[in-house]
N, C-alpha and C positions, 0 to 999 in steps of 0.2 A: 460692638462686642469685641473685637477683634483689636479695636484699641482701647479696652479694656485689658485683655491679656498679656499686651506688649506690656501695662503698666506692673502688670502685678507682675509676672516674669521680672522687671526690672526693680520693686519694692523685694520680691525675692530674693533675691542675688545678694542686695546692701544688706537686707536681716540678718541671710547666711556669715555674709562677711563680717558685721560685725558681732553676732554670735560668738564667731571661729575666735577672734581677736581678743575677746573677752576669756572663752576657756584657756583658750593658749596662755594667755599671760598669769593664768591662776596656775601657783605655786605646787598647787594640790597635784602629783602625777596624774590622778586619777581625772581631772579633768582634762589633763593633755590625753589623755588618752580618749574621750568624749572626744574634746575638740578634733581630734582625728578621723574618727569613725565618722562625725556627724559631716562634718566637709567633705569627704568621700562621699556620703549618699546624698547630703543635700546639692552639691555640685552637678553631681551627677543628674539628679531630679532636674535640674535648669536645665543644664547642659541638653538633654533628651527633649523636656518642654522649648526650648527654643530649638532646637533642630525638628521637632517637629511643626511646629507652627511656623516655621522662619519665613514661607511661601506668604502665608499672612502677613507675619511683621513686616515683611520688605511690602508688603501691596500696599497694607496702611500709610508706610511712612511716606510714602510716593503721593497717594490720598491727600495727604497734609501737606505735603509741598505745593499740590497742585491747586489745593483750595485756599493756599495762604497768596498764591501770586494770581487765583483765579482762571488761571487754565482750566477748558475742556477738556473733555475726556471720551476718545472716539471709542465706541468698542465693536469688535466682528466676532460674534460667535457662528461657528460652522463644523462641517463634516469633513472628514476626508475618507478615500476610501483606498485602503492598502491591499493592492492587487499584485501577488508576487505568482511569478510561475520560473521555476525553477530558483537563479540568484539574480533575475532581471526583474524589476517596477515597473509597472506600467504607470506613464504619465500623459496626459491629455493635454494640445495645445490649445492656449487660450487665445483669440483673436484681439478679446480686449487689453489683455496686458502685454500679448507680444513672446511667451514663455510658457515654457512644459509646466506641470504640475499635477500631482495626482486629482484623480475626480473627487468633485466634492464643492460643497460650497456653503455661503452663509444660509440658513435657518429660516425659515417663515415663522410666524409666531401668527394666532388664532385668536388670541382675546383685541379686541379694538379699543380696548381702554387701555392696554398697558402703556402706553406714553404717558399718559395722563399720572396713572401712578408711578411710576416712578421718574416723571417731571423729564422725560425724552424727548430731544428733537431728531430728525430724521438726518444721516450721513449723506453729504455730497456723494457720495461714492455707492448708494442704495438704489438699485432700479426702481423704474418709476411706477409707481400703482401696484408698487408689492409691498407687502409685510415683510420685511425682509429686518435679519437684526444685526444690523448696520447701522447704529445709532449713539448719539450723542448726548452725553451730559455733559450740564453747562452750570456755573454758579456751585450757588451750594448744594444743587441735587445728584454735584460729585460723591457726595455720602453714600447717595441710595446705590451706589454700586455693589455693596456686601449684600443686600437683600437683594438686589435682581441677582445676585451668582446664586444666591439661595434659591431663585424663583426658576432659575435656569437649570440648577440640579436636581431640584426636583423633575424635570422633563415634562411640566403638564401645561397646555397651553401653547404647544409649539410645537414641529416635526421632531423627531425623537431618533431619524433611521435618514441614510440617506436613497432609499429609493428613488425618488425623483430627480437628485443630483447624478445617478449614474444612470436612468435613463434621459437625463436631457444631453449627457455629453458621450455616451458608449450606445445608446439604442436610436435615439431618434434621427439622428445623423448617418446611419446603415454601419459604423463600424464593426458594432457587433448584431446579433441576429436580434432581436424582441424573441420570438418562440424558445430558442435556446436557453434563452436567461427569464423565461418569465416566470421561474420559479423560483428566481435568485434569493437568498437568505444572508443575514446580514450578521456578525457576532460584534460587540463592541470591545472593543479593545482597551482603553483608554482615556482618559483626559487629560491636553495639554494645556497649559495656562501660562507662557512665557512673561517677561519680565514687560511691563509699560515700556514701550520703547517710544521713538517722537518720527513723524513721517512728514519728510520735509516737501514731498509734494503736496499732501494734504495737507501740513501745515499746523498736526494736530497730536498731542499724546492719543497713544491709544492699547488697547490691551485685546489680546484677540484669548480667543479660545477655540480649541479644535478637539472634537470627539474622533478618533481612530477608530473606523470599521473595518474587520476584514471578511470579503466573501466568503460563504459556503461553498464552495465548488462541486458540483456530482463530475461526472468524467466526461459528459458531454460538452460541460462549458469550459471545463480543464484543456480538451481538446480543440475549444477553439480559440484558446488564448494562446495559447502552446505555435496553433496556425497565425495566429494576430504577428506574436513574439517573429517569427519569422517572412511577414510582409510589410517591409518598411515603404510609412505612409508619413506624410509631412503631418497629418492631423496627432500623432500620438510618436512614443517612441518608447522601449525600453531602455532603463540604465539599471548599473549592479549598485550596490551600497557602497562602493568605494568610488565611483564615479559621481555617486549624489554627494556622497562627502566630499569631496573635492569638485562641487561647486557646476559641475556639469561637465567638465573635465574628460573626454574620450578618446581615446586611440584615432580618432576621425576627427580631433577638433574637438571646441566650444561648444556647447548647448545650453541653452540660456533657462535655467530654471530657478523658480520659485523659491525662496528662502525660508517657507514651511516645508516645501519635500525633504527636510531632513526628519521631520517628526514622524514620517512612517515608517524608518527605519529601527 
């Protein structure tokens, strides 16, 4: 579908053009005057259609390169969860990658056949004996990417919210209380869907996507973030937005974070 619409967008644009070229050179004022008005709205009509679709068209053309040279295609779909108390984030250290990052993490998914349909293998990088959507496409089932992002927005089929990712890395660890937050509520904020980028440890193109949640806070769990912000712990740390912009960057030094912590700014 999607490389269908690059087409036509692009069958569009030559029509217009040469439309415009044809009125233009007709003698008749009254066509230069057409030709004007119509290049004005039909430009505009593209111009608008490719700035809106252009998150597609560039994903396609990426699609095409990758299936012409036969590259994989990793992909991480996940949560993040955007905890601000005052103009400090709260980030959580990860033991396995070594750096801060907000909480939150890759997705379980509930049907046991989705690999099968959409021709999936399981990511080196996917815990073990999880559903986890950390997974690979290979060959030409690089296609079926446009319908899993379908199957994905849809939200059925798979966790939707990240409650379990902020109670496996803020409750069960004692950082924050469970009774405090056990009524915690979640708003979504968001979908990020950055550019196929190539990961040279993995070895792999890959495209992630991150849903932005931010908590509901009532005043008892405000107040004990408020107390978190002010007991520095090596498990967690606060930075402001101009710190995460600059890369971890602190008045104290380097802090080594995540190059998604910029998306819950």
């Amino acid at each position: 579908m999607l490389v269908l619409i690059y087409f036509i967008l692009r069958v569009l644009a030559a029509i217009t053009s040469a439309l415009y070229l044809y009125l233009a050179t007709n003698p008749d004022e009254l066509s230069k005057t057409i030709a004007g008005i119509f290049l004005a709205g039909a430009s505009a009509s593209v111009f608008e259609s490719v700035r809106h679709n252009w998150g597609n068209i560039r994903l396609t053309l990426k699609i095409i390169r990758l299936s012409t040279v036969g590259q994989p295609l990793r992909i991480s779909f996940a949560s993040l969860i955007r905890v601000k108390i005052d103009d400090h984030f709260l980030l959580v250290f990860s033991k396995k990658w070594q750096q801060y990052s907000p909480a939150g993490g890759a997705y379980r998914y509930f049907d046991d056949n989705l690999k099968n349909e959409f021709q999936l293998s399981d990511d080196s990088a996917k815990a073990l004996n999880v559903n986890e959507l950390r997974l690979v496409f290979k060959g030409k089932a690089i296609w079926k990417v446009f319908s899993f992002i379908k199957w994905f927005e849809s939200r059925r089929g798979r966790e939707s919210d990240p409650h379990r990712e902020f109670a496996e890395e803020l409750i069960s660890n004692g950082i924050l209380s469970a009774t405090t937050f056990a009524d915690l509520m979640f708003q979504f904020d968001r979908t990020v869907m950055p550019d196929i980028d190539y990961s040279t440890g993995l070895q792999k193109h890959q495209l992630f996507a991150w849903e932005i949640f931010c908590p509901v806070l009532n005043d008892a769990q405000r107040q004990a973030l408020n107390h978190l912000k002010n007991t520095p712990d090596s498990r967690y740390c606060f930075l402001t937005q101009e710190e995460i912009e600059r890369d971890g960057m602190t008045n104290n030094g380097q802090i080594k974070i995540g190059s998604h912590t910029k998306y819950i700014l």
